[in-house]
TORKOL-4160 file (C-alpha; in steps of 0.2 Angstrom, whole numbers, padded with zeros to 4 digits, m for minus):
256
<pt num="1" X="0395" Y="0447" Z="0565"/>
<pt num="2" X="0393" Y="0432" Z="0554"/>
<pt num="3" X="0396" Y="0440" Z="0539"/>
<pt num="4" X="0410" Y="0448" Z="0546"/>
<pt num="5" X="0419" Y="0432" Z="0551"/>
<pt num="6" X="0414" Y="0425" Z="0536"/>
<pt num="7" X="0423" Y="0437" Z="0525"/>
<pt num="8" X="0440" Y="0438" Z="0539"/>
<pt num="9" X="0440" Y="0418" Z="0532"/>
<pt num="10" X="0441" Y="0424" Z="0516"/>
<pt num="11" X="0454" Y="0434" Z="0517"/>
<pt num="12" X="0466" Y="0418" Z="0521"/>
<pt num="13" X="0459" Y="0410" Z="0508"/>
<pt num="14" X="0467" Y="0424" Z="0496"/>
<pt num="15" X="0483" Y="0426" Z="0503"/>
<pt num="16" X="0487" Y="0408" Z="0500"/>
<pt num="17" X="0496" Y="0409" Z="0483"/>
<pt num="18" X="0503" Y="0427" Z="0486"/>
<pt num="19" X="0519" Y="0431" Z="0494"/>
<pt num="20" X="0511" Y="0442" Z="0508"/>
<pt num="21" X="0511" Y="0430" Z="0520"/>
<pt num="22" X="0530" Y="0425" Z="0516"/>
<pt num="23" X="0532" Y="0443" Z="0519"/>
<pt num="24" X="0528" Y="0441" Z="0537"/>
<pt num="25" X="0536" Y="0428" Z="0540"/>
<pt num="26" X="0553" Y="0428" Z="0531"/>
<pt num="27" X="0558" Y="0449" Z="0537"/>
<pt num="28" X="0555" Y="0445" Z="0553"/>
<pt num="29" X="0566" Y="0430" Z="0553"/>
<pt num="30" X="0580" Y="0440" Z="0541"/>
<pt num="31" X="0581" Y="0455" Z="0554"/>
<pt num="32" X="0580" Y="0446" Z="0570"/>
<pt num="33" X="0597" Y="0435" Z="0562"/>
<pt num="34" X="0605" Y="0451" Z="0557"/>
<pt num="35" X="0603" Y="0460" Z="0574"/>
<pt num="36" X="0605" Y="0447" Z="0586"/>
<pt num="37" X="0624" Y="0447" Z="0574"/>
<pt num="38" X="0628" Y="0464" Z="0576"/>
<pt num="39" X="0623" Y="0462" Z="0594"/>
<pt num="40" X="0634" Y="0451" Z="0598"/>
<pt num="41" X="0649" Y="0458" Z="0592"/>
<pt num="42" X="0645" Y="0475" Z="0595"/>
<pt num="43" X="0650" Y="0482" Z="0611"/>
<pt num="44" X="0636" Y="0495" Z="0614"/>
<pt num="45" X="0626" Y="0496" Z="0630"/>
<pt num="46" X="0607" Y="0484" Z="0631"/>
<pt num="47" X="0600" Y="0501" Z="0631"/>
<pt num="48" X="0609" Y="0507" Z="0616"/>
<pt num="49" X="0605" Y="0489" Z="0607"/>
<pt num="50" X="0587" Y="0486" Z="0610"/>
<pt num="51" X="0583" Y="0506" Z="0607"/>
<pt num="52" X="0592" Y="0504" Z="0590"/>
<pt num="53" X="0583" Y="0485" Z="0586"/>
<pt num="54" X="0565" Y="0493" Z="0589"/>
<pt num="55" X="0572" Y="0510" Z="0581"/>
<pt num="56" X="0573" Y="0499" Z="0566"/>
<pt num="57" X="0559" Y="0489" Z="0566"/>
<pt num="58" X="0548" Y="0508" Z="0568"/>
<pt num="59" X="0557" Y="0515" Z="0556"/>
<pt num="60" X="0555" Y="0500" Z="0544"/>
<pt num="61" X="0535" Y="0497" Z="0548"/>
<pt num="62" X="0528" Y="0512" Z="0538"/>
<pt num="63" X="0536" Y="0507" Z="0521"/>
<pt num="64" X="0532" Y="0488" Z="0524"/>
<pt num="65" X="0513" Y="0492" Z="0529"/>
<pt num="66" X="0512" Y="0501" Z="0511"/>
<pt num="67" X="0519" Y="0487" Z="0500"/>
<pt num="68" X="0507" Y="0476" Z="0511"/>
<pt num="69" X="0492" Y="0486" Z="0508"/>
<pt num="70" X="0496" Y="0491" Z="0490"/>
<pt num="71" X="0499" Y="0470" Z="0486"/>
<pt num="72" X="0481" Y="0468" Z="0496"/>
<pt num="73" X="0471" Y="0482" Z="0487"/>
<pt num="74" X="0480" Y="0477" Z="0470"/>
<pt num="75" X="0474" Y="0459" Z="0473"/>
<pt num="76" X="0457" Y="0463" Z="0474"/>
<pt num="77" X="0457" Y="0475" Z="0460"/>
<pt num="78" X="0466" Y="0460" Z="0448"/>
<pt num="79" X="0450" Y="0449" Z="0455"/>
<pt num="80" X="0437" Y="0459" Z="0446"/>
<pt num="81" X="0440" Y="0475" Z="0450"/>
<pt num="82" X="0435" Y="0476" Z="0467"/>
<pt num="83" X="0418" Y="0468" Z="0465"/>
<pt num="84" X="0421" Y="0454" Z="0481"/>
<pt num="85" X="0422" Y="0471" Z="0491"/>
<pt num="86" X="0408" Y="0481" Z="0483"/>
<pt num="87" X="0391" Y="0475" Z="0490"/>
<pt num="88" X="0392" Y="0457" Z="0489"/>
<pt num="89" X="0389" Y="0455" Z="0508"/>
<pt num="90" X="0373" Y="0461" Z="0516"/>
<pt num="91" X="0384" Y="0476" Z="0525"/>
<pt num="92" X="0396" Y="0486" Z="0515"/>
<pt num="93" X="0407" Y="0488" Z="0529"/>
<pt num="94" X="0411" Y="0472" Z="0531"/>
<pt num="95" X="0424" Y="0471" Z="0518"/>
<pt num="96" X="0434" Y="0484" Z="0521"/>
<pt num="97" X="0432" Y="0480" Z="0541"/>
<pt num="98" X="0439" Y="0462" Z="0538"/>
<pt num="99" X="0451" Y="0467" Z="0524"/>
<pt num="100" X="0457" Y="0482" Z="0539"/>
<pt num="101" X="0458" Y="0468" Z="0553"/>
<pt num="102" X="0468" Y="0454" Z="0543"/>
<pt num="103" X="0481" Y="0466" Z="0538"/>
<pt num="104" X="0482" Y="0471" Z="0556"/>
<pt num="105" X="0483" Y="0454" Z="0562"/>
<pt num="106" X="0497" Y="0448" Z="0550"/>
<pt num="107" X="0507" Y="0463" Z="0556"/>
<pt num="108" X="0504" Y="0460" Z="0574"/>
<pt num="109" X="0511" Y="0440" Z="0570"/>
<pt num="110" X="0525" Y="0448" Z="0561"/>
<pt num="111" X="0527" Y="0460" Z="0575"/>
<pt num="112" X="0527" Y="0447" Z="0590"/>
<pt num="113" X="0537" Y="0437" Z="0579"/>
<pt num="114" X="0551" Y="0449" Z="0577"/>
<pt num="115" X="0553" Y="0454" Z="0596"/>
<pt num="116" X="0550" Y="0438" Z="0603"/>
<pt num="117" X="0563" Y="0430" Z="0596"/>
<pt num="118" X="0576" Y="0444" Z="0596"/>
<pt num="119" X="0571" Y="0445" Z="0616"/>
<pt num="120" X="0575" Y="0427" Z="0617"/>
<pt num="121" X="0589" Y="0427" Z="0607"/>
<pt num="122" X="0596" Y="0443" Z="0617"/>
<pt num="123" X="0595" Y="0435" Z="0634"/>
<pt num="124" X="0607" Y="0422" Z="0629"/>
<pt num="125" X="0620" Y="0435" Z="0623"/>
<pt num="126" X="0635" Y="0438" Z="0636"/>
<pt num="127" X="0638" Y="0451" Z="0644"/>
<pt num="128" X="0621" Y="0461" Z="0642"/>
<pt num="129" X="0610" Y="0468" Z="0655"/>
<pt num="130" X="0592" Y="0459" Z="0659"/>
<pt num="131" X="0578" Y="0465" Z="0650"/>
<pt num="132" X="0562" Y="0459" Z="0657"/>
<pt num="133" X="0549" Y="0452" Z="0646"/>
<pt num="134" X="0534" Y="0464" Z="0652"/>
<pt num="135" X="0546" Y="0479" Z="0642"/>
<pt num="136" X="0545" Y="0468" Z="0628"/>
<pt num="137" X="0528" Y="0468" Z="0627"/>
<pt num="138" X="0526" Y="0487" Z="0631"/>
<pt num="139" X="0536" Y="0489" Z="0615"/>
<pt num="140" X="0527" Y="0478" Z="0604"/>
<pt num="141" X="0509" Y="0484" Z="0610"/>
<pt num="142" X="0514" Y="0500" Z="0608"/>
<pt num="143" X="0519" Y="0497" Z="0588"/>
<pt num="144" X="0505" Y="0489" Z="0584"/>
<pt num="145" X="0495" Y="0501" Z="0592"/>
<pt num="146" X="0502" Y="0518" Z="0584"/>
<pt num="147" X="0505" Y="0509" Z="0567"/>
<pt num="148" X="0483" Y="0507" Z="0565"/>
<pt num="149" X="0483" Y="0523" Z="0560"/>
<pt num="150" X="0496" Y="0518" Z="0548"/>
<pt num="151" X="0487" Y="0501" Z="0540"/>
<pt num="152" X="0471" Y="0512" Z="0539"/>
<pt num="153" X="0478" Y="0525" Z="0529"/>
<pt num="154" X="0488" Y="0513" Z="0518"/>
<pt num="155" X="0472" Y="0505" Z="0513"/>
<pt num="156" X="0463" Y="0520" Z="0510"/>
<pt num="157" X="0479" Y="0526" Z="0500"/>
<pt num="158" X="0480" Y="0509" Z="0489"/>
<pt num="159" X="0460" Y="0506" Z="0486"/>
<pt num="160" X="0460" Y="0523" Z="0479"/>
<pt num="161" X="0474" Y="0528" Z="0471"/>
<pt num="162" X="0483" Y="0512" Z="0470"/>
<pt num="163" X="0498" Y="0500" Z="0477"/>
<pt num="164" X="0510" Y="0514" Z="0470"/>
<pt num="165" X="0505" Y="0526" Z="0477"/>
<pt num="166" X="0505" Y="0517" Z="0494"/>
<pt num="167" X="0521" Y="0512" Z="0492"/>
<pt num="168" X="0528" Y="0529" Z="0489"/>
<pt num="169" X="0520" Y="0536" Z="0505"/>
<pt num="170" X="0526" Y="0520" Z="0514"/>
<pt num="171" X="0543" Y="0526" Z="0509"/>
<pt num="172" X="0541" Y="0543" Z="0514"/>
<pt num="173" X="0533" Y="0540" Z="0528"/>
<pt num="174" X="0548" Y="0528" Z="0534"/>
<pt num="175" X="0560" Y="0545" Z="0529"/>
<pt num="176" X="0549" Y="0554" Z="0540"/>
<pt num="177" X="0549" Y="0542" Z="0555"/>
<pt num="178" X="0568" Y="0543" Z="0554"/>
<pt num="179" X="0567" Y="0563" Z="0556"/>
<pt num="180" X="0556" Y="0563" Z="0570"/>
<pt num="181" X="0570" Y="0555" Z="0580"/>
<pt num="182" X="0581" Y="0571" Z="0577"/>
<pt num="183" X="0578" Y="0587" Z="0584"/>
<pt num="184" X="0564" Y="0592" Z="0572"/>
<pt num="185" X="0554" Y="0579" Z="0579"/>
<pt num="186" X="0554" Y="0590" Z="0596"/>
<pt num="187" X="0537" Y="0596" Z="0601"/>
<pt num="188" X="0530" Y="0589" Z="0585"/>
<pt num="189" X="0530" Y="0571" Z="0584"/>
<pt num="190" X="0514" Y="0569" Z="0592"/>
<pt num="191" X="0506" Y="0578" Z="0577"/>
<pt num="192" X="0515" Y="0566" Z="0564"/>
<pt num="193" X="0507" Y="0548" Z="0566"/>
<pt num="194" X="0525" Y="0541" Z="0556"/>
<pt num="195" X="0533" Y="0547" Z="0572"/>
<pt num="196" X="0523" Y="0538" Z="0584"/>
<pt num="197" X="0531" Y="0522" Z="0584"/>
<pt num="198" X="0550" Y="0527" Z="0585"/>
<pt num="199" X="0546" Y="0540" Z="0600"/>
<pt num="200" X="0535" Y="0528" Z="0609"/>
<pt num="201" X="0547" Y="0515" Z="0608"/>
<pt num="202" X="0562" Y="0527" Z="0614"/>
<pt num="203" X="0553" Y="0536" Z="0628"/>
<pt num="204" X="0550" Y="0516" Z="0636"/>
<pt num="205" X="0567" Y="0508" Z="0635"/>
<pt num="206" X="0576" Y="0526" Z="0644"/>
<pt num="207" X="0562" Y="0525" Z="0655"/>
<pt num="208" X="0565" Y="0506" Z="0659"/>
<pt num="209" X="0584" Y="0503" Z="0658"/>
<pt num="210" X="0591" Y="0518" Z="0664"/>
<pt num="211" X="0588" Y="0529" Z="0678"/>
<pt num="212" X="0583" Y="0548" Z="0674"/>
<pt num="213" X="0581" Y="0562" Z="0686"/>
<pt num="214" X="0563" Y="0564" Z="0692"/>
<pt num="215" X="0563" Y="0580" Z="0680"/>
<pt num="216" X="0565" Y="0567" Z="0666"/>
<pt num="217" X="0553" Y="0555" Z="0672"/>
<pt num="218" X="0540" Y="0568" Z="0673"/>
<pt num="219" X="0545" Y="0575" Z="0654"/>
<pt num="220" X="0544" Y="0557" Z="0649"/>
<pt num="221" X="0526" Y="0553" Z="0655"/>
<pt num="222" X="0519" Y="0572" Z="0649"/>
<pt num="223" X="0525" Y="0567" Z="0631"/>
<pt num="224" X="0518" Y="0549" Z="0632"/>
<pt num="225" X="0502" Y="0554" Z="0638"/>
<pt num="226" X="0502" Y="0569" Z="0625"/>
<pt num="227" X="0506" Y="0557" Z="0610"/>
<pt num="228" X="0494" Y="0543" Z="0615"/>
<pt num="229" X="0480" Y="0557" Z="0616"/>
<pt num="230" X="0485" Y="0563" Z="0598"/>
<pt num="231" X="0488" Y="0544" Z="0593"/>
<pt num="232" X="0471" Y="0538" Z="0598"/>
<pt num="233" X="0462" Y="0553" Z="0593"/>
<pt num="234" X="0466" Y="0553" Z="0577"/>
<pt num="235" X="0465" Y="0533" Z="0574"/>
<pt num="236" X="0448" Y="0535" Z="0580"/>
<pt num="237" X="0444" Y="0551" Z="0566"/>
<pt num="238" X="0452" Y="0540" Z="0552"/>
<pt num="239" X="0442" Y="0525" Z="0555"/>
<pt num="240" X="0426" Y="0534" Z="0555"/>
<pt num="241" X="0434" Y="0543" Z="0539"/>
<pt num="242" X="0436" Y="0527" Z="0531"/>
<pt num="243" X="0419" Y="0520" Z="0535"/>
<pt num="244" X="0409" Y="0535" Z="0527"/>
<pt num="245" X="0421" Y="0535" Z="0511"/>
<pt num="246" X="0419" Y="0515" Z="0508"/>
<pt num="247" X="0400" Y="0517" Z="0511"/>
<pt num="248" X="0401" Y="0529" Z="0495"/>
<pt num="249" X="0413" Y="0520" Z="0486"/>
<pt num="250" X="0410" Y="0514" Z="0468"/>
<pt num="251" X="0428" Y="0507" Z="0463"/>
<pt num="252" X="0443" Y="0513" Z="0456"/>
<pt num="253" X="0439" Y="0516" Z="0437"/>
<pt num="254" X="0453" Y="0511" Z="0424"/>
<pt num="255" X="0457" Y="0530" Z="0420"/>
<pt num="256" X="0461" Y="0531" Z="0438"/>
């Protein structure tokens, strides 16, 4: 556990003259401005509005997790090709587990950063309906928690094959998110981890702010409970994934 923390404290040592924690900070503060203005003049409904802000923020998760991972993995390969994450700590997890966490955290600050201040900005727009702080919260848990899957399989992607390729599947992925908010997402979604974050976020702000027939609220509830189970599943067979292929890994040679 030492180790691991000790390595977690590296981590923010690294990122101190790199741009990825800018990246967190600066693009939550950009979309939340931009929103909160469109809010404001638009004359859509609070349902309508905060569906589309964290449609947005779903959509736009997948492509930033891969530039952040890509910029990560990139980092440590410029830093001796990889070496600080090939057995210099006594476990050979603890690398990759503290590389997996930070990235996690830094997206959860960015993440609470971005609805926290568009909820507090909202709620002093006129003229919109009250949205409690607990849906909020629902919202942004519910993210972070479909979009491990995602940072997991980044990282995988970018130690491997590189920040390219990371940031081309963060772009497709965010193309596919997108999609699974149309028809073709219909009985699907729960199957395709780029779609968990859009529906998740969709199925709680109908449920919360407008008032469907009991046949809706049951439909509702079914899918939610069928995509959680696929979500958590399949996070859980990834992470494993990922700790038996790290145990093995040698490093990424030039060639590659």
């Amino acid at each position: 556990m030492k180790s691991f923390f000790r390595s977690l404290k590296a981590e923010t040592l690294k990122i101190k003259h790199t741009p990825l924690l800018w990246l967190h900070l600066i693009i939550p503060l950009v979309g939340v401005g931009l929103f909160l203005f469109y809010s404001a003049l638009s004359a859509w409904s609070t349902e309508v509005l905060v569906t589309f802000y964290f449609e947005a923020l779903a959509l736009a998760f997948p492509m930033l997790i891969g530039i952040v991972c890509g910029m990560a993995a990139s980092q440590e390969e410029q830093a001796g090709g990889f070496q600080n994450m090939l057995g210099v700590l006594p476990c050979r997890l603890v690398p990759f587990l503290s590389k997996f966490a930070f990235l996690a955290v830094l997206g959860l600050g960015a993440l609470v950063a971005s609805v926290g201040l568009y909820g507090a900005g909202f709620a002093l727009l006129p003229g919109q309906q009250a949205v409690l702080a607990l849906l909020y919260l629902k919202l942004a848990g519910a993210l972070f928690a479909s979009n491990l899957f995602l940072y997991l399989l980044h990282l995988w992607i970018s130690l491997r094959f590189g920040k390219g390729a990371s940031i081309s599947v963060g772009v497709a992925g965010s193309l596919v998110a997108a999609l699974m908010l149309t028809g073709l997402g219909e009985g699907i979604w729960y199957f395709i981890p780029w779609g968990w974050g859009v529906r998740f976020c969709d199925m709680a702000v109908i449920k919360a702010l407008t008032a469907p027939a009991v046949e809706g609220i049951a439909f509702i509830q079914n899918e939610t409970t069928l995509g959680w189970r696929a979500a958590g599943c399949a996070t859980l067979f990834l992470f494993v994934l990922c700790l038996l292929w790290f145990k093995r890994w040698e490093g990424r040679s030039a060639s590659e």
